[in-house]
C-alpha positions as CSV (number, residue, x, y, z in Angstrom):
1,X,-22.2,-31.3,12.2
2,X,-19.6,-29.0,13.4
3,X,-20.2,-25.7,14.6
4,X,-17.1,-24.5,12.2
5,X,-16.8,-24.1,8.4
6,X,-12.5,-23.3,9.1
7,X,-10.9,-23.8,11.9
8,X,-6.6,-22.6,11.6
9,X,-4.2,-23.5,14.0
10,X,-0.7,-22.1,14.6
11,X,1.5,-19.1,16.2
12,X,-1.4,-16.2,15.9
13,X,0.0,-12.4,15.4
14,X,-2.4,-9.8,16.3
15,X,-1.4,-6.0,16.8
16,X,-1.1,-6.1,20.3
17,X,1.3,-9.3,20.2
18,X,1.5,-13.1,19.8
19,X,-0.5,-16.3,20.9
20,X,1.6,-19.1,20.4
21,X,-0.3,-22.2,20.2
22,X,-3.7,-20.2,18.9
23,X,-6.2,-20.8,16.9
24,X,-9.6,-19.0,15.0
25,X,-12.4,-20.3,14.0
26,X,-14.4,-19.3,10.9
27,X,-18.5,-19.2,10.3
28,X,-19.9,-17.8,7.3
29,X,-17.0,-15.7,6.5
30,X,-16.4,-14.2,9.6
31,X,-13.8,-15.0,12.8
32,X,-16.4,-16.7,15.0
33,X,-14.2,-17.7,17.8
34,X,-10.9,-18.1,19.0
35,X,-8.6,-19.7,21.6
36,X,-5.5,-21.7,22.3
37,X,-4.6,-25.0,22.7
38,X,-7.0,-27.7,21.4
39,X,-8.8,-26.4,18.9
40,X,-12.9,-27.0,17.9
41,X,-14.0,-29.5,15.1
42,X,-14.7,-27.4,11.6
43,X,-15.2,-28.7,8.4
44,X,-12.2,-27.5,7.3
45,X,-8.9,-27.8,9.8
46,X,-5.7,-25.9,8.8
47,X,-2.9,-27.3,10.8
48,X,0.2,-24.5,11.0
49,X,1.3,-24.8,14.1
50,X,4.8,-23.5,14.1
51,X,4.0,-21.4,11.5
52,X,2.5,-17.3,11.8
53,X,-1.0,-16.7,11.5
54,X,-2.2,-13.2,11.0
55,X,-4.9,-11.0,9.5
56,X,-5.3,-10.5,5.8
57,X,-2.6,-7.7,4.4
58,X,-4.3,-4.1,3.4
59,X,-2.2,-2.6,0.7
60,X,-3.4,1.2,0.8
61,X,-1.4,1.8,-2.0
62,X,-1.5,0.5,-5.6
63,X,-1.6,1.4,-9.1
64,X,-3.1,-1.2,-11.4
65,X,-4.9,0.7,-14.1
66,X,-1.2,3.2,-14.6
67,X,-1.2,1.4,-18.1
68,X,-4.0,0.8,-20.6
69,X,-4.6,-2.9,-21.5
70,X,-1.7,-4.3,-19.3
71,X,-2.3,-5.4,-15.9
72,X,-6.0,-3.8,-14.2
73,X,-7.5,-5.0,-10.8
74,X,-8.0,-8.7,-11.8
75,X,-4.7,-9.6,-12.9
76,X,-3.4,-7.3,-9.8
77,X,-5.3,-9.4,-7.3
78,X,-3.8,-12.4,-8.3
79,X,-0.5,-10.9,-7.4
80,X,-2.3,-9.6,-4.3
81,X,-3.3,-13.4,-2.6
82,X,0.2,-14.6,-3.6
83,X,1.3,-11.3,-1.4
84,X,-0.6,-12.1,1.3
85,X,-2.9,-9.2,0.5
86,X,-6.8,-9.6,1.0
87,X,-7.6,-5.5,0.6
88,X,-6.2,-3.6,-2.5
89,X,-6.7,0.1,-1.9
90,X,-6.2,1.1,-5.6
91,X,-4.9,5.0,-6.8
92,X,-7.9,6.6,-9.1
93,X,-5.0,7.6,-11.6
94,X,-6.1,5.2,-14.0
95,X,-5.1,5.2,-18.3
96,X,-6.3,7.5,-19.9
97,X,-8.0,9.0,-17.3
98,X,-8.2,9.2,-13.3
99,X,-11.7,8.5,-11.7
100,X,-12.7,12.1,-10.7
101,X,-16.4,11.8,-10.6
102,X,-19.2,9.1,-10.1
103,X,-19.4,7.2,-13.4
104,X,-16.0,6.1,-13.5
105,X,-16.1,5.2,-10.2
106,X,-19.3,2.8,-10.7
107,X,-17.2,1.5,-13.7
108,X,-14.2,0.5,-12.0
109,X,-16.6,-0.8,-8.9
110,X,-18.3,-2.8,-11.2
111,X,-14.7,-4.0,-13.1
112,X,-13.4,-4.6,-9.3
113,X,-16.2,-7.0,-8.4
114,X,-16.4,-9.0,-12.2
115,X,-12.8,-9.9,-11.9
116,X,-11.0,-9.5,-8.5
117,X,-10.1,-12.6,-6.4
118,X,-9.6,-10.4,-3.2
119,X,-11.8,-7.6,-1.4
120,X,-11.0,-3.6,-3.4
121,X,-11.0,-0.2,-2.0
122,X,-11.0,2.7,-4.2
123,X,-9.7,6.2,-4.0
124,X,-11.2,9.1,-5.8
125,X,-9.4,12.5,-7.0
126,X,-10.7,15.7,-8.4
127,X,-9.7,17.4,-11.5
128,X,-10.5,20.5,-13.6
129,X,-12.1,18.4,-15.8
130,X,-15.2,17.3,-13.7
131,X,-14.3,20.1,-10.8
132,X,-14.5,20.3,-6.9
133,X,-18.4,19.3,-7.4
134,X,-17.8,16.1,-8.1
135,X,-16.6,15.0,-4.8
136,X,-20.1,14.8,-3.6
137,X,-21.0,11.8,-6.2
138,X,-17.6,10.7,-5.4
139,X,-18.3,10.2,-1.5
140,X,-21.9,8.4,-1.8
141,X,-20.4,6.1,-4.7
142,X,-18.2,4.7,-1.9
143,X,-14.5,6.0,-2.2
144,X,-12.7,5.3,0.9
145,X,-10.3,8.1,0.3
146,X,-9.0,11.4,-1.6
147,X,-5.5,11.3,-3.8
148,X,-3.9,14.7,-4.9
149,X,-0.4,15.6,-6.2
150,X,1.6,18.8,-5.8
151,X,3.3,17.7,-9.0
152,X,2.2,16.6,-12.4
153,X,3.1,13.6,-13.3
154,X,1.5,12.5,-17.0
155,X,-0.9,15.6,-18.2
156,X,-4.5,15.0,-17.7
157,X,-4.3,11.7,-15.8
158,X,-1.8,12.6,-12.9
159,X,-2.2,16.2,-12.9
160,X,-0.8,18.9,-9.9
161,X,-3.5,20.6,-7.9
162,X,-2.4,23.9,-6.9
163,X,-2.2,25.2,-3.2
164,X,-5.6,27.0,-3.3
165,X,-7.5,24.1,-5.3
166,X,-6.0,21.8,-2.8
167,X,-6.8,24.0,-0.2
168,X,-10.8,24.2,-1.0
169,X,-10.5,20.2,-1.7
170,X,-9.1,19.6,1.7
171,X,-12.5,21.7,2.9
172,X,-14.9,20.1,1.5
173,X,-13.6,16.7,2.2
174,X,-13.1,17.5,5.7
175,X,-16.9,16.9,7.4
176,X,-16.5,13.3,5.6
177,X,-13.9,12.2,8.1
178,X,-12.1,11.2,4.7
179,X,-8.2,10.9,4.5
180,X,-6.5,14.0,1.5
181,X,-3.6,11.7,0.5
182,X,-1.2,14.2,-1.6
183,X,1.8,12.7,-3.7
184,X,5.0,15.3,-2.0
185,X,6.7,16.6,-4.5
186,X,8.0,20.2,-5.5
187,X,7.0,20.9,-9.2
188,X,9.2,23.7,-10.0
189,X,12.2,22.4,-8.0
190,X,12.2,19.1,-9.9
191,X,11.7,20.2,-13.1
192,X,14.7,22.9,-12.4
193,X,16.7,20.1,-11.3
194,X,16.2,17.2,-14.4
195,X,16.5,20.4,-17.2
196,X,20.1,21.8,-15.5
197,X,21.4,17.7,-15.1
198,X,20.2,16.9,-18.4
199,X,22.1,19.6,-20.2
200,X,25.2,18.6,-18.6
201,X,24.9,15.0,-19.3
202,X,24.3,14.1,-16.1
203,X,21.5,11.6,-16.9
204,X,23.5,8.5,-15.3
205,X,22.1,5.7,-12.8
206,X,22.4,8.1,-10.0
207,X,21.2,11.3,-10.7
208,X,17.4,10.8,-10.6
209,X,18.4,10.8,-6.3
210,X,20.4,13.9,-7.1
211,X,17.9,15.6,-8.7
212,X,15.6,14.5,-6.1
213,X,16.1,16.1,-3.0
214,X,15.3,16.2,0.3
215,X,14.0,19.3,0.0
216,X,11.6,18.8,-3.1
217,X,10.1,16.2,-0.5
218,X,9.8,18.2,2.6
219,X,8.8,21.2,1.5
220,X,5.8,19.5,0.0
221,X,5.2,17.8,3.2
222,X,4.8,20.4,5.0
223,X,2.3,22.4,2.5
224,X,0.5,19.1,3.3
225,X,0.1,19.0,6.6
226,X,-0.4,23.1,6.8
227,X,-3.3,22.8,4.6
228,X,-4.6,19.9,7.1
229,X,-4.1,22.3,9.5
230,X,-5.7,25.3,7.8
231,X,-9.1,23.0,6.8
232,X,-9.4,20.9,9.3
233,X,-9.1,17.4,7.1
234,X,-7.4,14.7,7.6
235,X,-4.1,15.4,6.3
236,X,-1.9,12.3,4.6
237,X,1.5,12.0,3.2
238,X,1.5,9.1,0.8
239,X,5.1,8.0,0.3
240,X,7.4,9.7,2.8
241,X,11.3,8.8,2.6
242,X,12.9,11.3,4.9
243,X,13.2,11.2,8.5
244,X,12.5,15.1,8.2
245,X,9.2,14.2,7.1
246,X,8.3,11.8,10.0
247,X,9.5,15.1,12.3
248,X,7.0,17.2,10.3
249,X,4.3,14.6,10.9
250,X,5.0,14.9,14.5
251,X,4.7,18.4,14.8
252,X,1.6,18.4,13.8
253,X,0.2,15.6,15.5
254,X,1.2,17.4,18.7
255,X,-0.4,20.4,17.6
256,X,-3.7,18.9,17.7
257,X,-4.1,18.3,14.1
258,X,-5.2,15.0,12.0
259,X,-2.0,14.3,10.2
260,X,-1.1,11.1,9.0
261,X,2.5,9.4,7.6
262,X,2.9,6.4,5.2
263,X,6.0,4.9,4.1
264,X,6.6,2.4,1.2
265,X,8.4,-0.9,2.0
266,X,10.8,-0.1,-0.7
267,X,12.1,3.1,1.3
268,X,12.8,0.3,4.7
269,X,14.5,-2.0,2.6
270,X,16.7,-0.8,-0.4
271,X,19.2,1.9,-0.2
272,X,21.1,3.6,-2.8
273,X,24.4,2.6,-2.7
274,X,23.5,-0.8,-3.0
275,X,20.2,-1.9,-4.5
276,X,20.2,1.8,-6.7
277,X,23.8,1.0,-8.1
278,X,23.1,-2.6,-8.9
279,X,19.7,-2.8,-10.5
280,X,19.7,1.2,-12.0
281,X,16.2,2.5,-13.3
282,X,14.3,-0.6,-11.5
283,X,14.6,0.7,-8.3
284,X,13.2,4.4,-9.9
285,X,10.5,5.1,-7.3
286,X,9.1,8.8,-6.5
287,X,10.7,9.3,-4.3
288,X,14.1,7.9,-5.0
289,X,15.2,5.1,-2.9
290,X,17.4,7.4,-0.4
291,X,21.4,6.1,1.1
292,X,21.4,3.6,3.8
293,X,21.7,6.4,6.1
294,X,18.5,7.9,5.7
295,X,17.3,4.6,5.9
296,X,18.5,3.6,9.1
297,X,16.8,6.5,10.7
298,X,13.3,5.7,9.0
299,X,13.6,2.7,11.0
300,X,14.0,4.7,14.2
301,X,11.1,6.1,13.5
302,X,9.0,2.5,12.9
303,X,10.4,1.4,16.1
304,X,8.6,4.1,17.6
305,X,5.5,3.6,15.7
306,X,5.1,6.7,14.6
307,X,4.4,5.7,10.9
308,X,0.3,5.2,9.7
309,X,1.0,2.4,8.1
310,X,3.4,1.3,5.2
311,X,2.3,0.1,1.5
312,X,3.8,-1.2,-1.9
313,X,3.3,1.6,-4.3
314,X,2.6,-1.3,-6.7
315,X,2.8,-0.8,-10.6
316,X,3.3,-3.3,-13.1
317,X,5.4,-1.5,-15.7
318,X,7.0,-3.7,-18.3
319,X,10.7,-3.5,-18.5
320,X,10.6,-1.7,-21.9
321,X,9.8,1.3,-19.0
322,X,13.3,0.8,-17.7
323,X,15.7,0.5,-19.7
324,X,16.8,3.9,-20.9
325,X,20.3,4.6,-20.0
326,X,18.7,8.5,-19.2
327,X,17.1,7.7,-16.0
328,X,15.1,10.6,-16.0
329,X,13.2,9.1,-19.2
330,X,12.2,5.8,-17.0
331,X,9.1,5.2,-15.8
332,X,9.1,5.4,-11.8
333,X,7.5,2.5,-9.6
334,X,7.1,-1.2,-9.4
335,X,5.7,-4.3,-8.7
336,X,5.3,-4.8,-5.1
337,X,1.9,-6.5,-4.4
338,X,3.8,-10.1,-3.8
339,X,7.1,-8.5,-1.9
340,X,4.9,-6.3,0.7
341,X,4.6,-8.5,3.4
342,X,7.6,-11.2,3.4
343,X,10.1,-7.6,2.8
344,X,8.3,-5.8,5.8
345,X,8.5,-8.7,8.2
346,X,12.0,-9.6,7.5
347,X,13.0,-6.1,7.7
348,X,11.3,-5.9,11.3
349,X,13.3,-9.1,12.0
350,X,16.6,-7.6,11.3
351,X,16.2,-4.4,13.3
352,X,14.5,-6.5,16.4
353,X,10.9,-5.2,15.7
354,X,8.0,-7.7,17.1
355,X,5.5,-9.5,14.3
356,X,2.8,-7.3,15.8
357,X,4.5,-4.1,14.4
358,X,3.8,-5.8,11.1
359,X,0.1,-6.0,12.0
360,X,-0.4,-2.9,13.1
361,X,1.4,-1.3,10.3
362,X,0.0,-4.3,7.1
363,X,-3.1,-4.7,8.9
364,X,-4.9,-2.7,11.7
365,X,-3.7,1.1,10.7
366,X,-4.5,0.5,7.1
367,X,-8.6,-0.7,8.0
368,X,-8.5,2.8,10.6
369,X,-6.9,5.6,7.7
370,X,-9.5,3.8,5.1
371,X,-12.4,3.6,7.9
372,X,-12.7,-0.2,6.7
373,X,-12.1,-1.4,10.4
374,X,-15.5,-2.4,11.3
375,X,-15.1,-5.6,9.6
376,X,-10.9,-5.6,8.3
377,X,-7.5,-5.5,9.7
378,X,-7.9,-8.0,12.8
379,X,-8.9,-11.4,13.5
380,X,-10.9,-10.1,16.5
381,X,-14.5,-12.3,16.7
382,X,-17.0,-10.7,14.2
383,X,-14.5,-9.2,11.7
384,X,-14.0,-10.8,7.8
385,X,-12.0,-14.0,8.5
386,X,-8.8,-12.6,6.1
387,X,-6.1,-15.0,7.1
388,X,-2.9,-15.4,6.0
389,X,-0.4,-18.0,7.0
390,X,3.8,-17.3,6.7
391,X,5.9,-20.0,7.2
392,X,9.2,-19.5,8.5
393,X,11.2,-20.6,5.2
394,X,14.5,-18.3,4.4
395,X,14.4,-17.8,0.8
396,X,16.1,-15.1,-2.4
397,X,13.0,-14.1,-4.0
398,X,12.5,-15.1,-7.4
399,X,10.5,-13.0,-9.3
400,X,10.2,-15.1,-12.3
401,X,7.6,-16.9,-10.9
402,X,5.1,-14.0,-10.0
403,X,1.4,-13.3,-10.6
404,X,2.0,-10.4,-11.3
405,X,1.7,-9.0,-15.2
406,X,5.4,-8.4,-15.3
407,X,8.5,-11.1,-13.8
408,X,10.9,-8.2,-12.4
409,X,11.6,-7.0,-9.2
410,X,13.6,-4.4,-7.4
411,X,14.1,-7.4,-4.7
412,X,15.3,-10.0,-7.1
413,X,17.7,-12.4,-4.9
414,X,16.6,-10.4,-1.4
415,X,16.6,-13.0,1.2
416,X,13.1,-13.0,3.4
417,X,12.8,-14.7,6.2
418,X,9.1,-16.2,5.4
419,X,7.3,-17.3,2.6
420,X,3.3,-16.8,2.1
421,X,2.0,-20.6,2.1
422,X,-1.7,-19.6,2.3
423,X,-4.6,-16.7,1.8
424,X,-8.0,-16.9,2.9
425,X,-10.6,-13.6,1.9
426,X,-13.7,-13.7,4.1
427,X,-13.2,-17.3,5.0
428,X,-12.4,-18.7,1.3
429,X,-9.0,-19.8,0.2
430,X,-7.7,-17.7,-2.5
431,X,-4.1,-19.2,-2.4
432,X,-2.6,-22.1,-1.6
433,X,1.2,-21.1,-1.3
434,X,1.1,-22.0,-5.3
435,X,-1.4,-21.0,-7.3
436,X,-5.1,-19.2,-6.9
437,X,-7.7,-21.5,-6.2
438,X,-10.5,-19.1,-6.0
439,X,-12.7,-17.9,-9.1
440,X,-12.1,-13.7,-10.4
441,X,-15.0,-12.3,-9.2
442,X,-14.7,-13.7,-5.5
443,X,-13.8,-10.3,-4.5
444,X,-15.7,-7.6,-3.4
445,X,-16.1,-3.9,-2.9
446,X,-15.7,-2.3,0.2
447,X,-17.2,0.9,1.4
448,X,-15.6,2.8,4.8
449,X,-17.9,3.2,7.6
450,X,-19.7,6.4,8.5
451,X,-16.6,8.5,10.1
């Protein structure tokens, strides 16, 4: 018998760099050892040498009960393995209502591990519904961070939390160790904006950026990150577009305080004048996908690692969401489960980033902010054996062949310069490069560590 269940070969990507010629080896769901060169006898031998072999993706950000009866964590996990993507942190904002206390949350535990084919972590909020209380029930039932908004997206389910509610949130939370993620967006300012532009007519392709601005954004990052500072939490930015907002960040973090930054891949890789002008209300994201300028200096700031880590902001909305020649009656979002990883690591190509930048920012960060890295995020010996193999394949993404609940994409025809051609979850294939080959209900929920 061997002493291996799994035993994959090829050009291993960790955070700290790359061994070419690498292997791990896999036993009872776990990385058991690891080398290079000639690799141990396994049950199981995966051969991709001259291929990329890294840990599973984390997605910390995705949104797969937004509509009632159409996509949900099952048919989103799918999407997930084809993506590369063996954690799905999903967003409590769920249809018709967001998981702000402890039943719903066992509910949509219990949904997670009946039909998911990868591993599910779940945010909590708190609403005026169920009330600050409820964060207690919240906490022991295993969320593995807070989500708030400074702006109200759909009444009841996305709701804004004012200053001095998110203020006594950000305090309780706090002692838990806990990240307070908090959409950044100006209320008043927005809503200012659309009502002016809307009365003139000004409804076109463009003007949901124009009515968007800068300011809305960093205004609200800032509030943010001064409430972190006031309470003591952990204070997190969820989608930040603006290289103003990575220079609040930074202030922060030099203060002493526990601020952290995401970025979407969306923001990296589409710009306005191009991708915006071309494919209209499909590339609608809060925030709006900002001019190439803005985008070029997000970049300086991912070269400097200064981002947390960067996510899809994944939502399946069906076309019939984005088709209204008033952009601001779109829905905003996308699907981005499957476009995560190959868009991320091409982009890090093109501006002569190392693979391990995608590691640390796919991989290693994401298990830290979620407290999940006691078992995910590496392929170091005694972690979850979540593997993913790219091969180096140049290729226009197609999205009419996704697992995803809708066939669109904001990336349609984008060339990336890998392809996903496997996805293993705890040591068990979930994807084969064409189709899921594990069973719904593979998956499991995860619980952080004690901070």
């Amino acid at each position: 018998m061997s002493d291996f269940d799994l035993v994959v070969r090829g050009n291993v990507v960790e955070a700290h760099g790359v061994v070419e010629d690498g292997w791990v080896a896999v036993r009872e769901g776990r990385i058991a050892a690891r080398g290079t060169g000639a690799a141990p006898a396994a049950r199981d031998t995966v051969d991709a040498r001259g291929q990329w072999v890294m840990p599973g993706v984390i997605d910390g950000q995705v949104h797969s009960g937004s509509q009632r009866n159409q996509e949900g964590l099952g048919w989103a996990s799918r999407a997930a393995a084809a993506g590369g993507v063996t954690v799905m942190v999903d967003m409590p904002y769920d249809d018709p209502e967001p998981v702000a206390q402890r039943a719903q949350l066992d509910a949509k535990i219990a949904q997670a591990e009946r039909d998911c084919h990868v591993d599910v972590a779940l945010f909590g909020t708190l609403n005026a519904t169920h009330g600050l209380q409820a964060a207690a029930g919240l906490i022991e039932g295993g969320v593995c961070a807070f989500k708030f908004s400074t702006f109200e997206a759909t009444p009841g389910r996305f709701p804004r939390v004012a200053e001095d509610d998110l203020h006594e949130a950000f305090r309780l939370i706090a002692p838990t160790g806990l990240a307070c993620g908090v959409h950044n967006q100006m209320q008043e300012l927005t809503r200012k904006n659309i009502a002016r532009m809307t009365e003139a007519g000004d409804t076109g392709w463009d003007a949901f950026l124009r009515a968007h601005t800068p300011l809305i954004e960093n205004l609200a990052t800032g509030i943010i990150y001064e409430i972190g500072a006031q309470t003591g939490a952990r204070a997190h930015a969820v989608h930040v577009s603006t290289s103003r907002g990575f220079e609040l960040c930074n202030m922060y973090r030099r203060a002493g305080h526990r601020a952290s930054i995401e970025t979407c891949v969306q923001y990296l890789m589409l710009n306005h004048e191009e991708h915006t002008r071309r494919f209209g209300a499909k590339t609608k994201h809060y925030p709006p996908i900002r001019p190439k300028a803005e985008v070029d200096l997000l970049w300086t700031h991912m070269a400097r690692d200064e981002c947390t880590f960067v996510s899809s902001d994944h939502v399946s909305w069906g076309l019939e969401r984005k088709q209204d020649p008033n952009v601001f009656r779109n829905a905003s979002g996308g699907p981005g489960l499957e476009t995560l990883l190959p868009a991320f690591w091409t982009g890090c190509e093109e501006h002569g980033i190392a693979p391990a930048m995608v590691v640390r920012q796919l991989c290693r960060n994401p298990a830290r902010h979620f407290l999940l890295d006691d078992r995910k995020g590496s392929l170091a010996v005694g972690h979850d054996a979540d593997i993913v193999i790219l091969a180096p394949e140049r290729h226009a993404f197609d999205p009419s062949g996704s697992l995803s609940a809708v066939q669109w994409s904001a990336f349609e025809g984008r060339e990336f310069s890998v392809r996903v051609a496997g996805t293993w979850c705890r040591g068990q294939q979930v994807y084969d490069g064409k189709r899921i080959v594990n069973n719904k209900g593979d998956g499991r929920f995860l619980r952080p560590r004690v901070a």
